[in-house]
C-alpha positions in Angstrom: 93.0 78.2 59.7 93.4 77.3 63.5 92.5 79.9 65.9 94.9 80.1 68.8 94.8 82.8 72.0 97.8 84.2 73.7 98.5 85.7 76.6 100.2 89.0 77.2 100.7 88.2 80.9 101.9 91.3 82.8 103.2 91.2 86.6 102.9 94.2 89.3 106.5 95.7 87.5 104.3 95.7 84.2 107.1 93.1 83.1 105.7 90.4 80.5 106.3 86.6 81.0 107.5 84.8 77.9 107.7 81.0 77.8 109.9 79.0 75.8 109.3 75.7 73.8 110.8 72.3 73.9 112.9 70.3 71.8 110.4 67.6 70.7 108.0 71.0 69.2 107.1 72.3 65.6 108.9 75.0 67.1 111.9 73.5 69.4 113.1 76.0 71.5 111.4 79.4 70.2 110.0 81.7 72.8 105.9 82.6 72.8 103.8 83.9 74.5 101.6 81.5 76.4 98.1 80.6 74.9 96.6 77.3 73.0 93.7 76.6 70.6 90.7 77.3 70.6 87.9 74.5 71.6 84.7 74.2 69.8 81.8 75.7 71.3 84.4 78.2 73.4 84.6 81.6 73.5 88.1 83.3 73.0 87.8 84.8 76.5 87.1 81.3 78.1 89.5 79.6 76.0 92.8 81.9 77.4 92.0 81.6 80.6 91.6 78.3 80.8 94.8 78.0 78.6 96.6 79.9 81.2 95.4 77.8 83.6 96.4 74.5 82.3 99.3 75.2 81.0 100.7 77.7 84.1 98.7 77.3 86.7 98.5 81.0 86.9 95.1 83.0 87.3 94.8 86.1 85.4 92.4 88.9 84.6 91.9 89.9 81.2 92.5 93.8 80.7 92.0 94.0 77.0 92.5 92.4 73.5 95.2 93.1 70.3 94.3 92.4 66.7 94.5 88.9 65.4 97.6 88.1 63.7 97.2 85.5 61.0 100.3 83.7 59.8 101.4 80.7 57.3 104.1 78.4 58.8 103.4 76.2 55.7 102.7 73.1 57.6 99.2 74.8 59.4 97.6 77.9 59.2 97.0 79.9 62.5 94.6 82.8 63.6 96.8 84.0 67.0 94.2 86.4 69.3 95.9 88.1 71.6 95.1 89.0 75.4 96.4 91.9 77.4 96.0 90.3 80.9 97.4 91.3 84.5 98.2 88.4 87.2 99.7 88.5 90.7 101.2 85.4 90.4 104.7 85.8 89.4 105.8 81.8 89.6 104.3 79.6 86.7 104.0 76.3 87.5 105.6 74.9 83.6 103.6 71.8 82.2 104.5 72.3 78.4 107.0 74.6 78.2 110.7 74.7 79.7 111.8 78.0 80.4 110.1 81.1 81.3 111.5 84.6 81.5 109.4 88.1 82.7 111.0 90.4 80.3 110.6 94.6 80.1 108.7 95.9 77.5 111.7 97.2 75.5 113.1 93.5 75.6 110.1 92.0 73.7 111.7 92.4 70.4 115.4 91.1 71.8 114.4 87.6 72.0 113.7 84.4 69.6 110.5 84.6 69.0 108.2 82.2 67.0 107.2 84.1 63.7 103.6 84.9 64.7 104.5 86.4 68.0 106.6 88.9 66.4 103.7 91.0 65.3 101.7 90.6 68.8 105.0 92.0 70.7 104.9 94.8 68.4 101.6 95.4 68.2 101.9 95.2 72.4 104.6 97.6 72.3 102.2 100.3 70.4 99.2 99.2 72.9 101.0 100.3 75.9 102.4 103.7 74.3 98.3 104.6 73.6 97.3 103.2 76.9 99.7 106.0 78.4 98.4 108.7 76.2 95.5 107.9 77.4 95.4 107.5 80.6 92.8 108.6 83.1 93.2 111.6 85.5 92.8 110.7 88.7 90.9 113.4 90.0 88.3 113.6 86.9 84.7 113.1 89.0 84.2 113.3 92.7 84.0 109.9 94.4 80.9 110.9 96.3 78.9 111.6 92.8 79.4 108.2 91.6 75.9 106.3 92.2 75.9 102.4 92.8 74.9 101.8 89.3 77.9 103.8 88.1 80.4 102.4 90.1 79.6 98.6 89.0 80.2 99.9 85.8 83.4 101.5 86.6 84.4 98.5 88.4 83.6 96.5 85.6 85.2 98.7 83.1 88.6 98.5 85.0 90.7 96.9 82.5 94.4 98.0 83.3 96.5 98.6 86.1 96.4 102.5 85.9 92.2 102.5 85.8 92.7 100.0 89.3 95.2 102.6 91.0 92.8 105.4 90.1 90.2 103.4 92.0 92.8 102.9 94.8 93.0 106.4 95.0 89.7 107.1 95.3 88.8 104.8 97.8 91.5 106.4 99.8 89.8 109.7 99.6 86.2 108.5 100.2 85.1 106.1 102.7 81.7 104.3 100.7 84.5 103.7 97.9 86.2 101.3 100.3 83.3 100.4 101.6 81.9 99.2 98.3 85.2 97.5 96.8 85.1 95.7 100.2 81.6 94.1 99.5 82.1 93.9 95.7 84.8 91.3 96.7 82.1 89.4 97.7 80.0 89.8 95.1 79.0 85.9 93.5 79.8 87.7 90.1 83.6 86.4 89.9 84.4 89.1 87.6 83.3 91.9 89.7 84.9 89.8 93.2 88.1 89.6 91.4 88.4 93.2 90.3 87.0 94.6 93.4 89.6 92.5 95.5 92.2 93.3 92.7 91.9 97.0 93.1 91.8 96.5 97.2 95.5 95.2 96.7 96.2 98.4 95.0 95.2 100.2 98.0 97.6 98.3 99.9 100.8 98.6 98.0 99.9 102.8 98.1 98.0 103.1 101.1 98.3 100.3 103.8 97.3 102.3 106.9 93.7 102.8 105.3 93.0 99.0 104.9 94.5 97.6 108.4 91.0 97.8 110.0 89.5 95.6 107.7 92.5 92.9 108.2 90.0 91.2 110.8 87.4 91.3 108.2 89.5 89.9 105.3 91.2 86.6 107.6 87.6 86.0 108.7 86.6 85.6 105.6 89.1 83.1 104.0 87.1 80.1 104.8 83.8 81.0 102.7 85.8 82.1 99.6 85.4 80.3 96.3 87.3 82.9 94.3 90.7 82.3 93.5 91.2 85.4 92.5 90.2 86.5 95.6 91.9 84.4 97.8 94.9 85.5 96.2 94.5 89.4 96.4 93.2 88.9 99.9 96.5 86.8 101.0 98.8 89.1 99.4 97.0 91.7 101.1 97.6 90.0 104.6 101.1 88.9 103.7 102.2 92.6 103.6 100.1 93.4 106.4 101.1 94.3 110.2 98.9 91.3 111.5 100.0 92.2 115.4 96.9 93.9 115.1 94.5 91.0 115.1 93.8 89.4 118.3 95.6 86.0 119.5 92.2 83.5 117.9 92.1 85.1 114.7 96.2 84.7 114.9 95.2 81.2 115.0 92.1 80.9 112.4 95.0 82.6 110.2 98.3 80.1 111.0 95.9 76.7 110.6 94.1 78.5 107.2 98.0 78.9 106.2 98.9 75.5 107.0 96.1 74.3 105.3 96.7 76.2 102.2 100.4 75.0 102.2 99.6 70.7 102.3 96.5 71.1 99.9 97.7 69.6 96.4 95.3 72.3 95.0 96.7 76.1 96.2 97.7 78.0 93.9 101.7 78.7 93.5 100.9 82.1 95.0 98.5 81.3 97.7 101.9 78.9 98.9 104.2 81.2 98.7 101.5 84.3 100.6 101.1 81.2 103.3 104.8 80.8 103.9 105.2 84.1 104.5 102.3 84.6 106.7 103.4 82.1 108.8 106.7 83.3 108.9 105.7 86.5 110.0 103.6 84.5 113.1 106.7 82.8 114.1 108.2 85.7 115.1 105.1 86.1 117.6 104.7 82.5 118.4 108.0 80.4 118.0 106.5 77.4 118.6 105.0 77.8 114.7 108.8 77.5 113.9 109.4 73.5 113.9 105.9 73.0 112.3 106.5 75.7 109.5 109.8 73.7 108.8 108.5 70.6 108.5 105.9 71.9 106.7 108.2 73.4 103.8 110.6 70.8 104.3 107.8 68.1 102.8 107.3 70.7 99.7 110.9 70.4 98.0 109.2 67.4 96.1 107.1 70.2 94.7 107.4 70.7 90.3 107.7 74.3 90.7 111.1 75.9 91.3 109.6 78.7 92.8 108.0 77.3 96.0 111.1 75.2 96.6 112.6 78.6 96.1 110.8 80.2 98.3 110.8 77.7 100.9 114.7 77.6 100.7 114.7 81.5 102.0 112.1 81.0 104.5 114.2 78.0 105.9 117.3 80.7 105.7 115.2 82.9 108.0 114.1 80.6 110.7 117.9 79.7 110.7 117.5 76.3 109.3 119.0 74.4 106.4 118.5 74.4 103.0 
């Protein structure tokens, strides 16, 4: 019996990404969910993420686990653990597979499938129905009762998208909540930094008037982090923020981070794509950022992914270039 993890990989329109196999595969062409085996000496939680990682080039964060499924395709045996995770990268950089869709829940069970994947869709499918039963009330404690101790633990605890928004709207209520998921971000615990900075993007998309004083904050901090997780939550954060309200050096600390972020050969798909728009948004304050944002994107159409060449193309668009 082979162990194998999967990924249930769900986006910010609770949509679920799916990845199809190639030709030259025991299963040519069949859809999965993405995953791989398990290494010796790994544990199940290390071995998905890193999966992901690999084989994406996406970062996630795992919100909860499904039962095994355990199936016979006659030439192996395989164990398949599946992993509820949540991920605000939305463009997977493909290095096995050769298609990838983000489907609806209800469209799960409407495509081609590998045989052991069946079960996990299904088994998804009645995961999300419970997790909506069940979820919390947003107004169950008040925010000011909740000691340090507790609220590491909550943080901790926060394993879905509804638990994070009912954090955002309690930090929008209380002041020391925001206050703490500001310093949890952080935190050198990755798990905590990731969830605290994860649940401050939440606060954005609801409530983006409560986090523009801490814009400054955030861009001054960009430099020091070692959190990818982070980084990302902090630049989607700033891409969808009014930054007129920084001053004109911290304008600058923010276009040459950008810049930076766009020529390394190790940002992430989504840090790119946060970067362009950033900059973007700049260029409309400084034109001269115009020509060197250009050329910038111009050099990145011999990126692999579609989606940055994508995304450059619409930029391009905006400044009024070519394609």
């Amino acid at each position: 019996m082979i162990d194998v993890t999967c990924a249930i990989i769900r986006n910010e329109d609770d949509e679920i990404l799916v990845v199809q196999r190639g030709e030259k595969t025991d299963h040519p062409f069949m859809w999965e969910f993405p995953g791989g085996k398990l290494n010796e000496d790994e544990s199940e939680e290390d071995c998905i993420i890193r999966e992901i990682s690999e084989e994406l080039t996406m970062n996630i964060v795992i919100c909860g686990r499904l039962p095994a499924v355990e199936h016979d395709y006659g030439h192996n045996q395989i164990r398949l653990i599946p992993f509820v995770c949540d991920t605000l990268d939305d463009i997977p950089f493909l290095t096995e597979h050769v298609a990838f869709k983000w489907l609806a829940p209800g469209e799960l069970l409407n495509i081609g499938f590998s045989e052991a994947d069946i079960p996990v869709a299904e088994e998804y499918l009645e995961y999300i129905n419970f997790e909506e039963d069940s979820a919390p009330e947003i107004r169950t404690a008040p925010a000011e009762s909740v000691r340090e101790a507790d609220f590491v633990l909550m943080l901790e605890n926060t394993h879905g998208r509804k638990e994070a928004e009912w954090l955002a709207e309690m930090a929008a209520e209380k002041e020391d909540i925001l206050s703490r998921l500001i310093n949890f971000s952080f935190s050198a615990d990755n798990k905590l930094s990731s969830k605290a900075s994860w649940s401050l993007s939440k606060i954005h998309d609801k409530h983006p008037v409560i986090l523009a004083r801490f814009i400054p904050v955030i861009i001054g901090s960009l430099d020091r982090l070692n959190n990818e997780s982070v980084r990302r939550s902090f630049m989607k954060i700033i891409s969808l923020s009014d930054i007129t309200v920084v001053n004109r050096k911290q304008q600058g600390i923010l276009a040459d981070y950008c810049f930076r972020m766009l020529r390394s050969g190790f940002s992430s798909i989504a840090v790119k794509a946060y970067s362009m728009e950033i900059i973007y948004r700049l260029a409309q304050v400084y034109p001269e950022l115009t020509g060197e944002l250009a050329a910038t994107i111009n050099l990145l159409q011999d990126e692999k992914s579609a989606g940055i060449i994508a995304k450059g193309r619409i930029i391009l668009k905006r400044l009024g270039g070519s394609s």
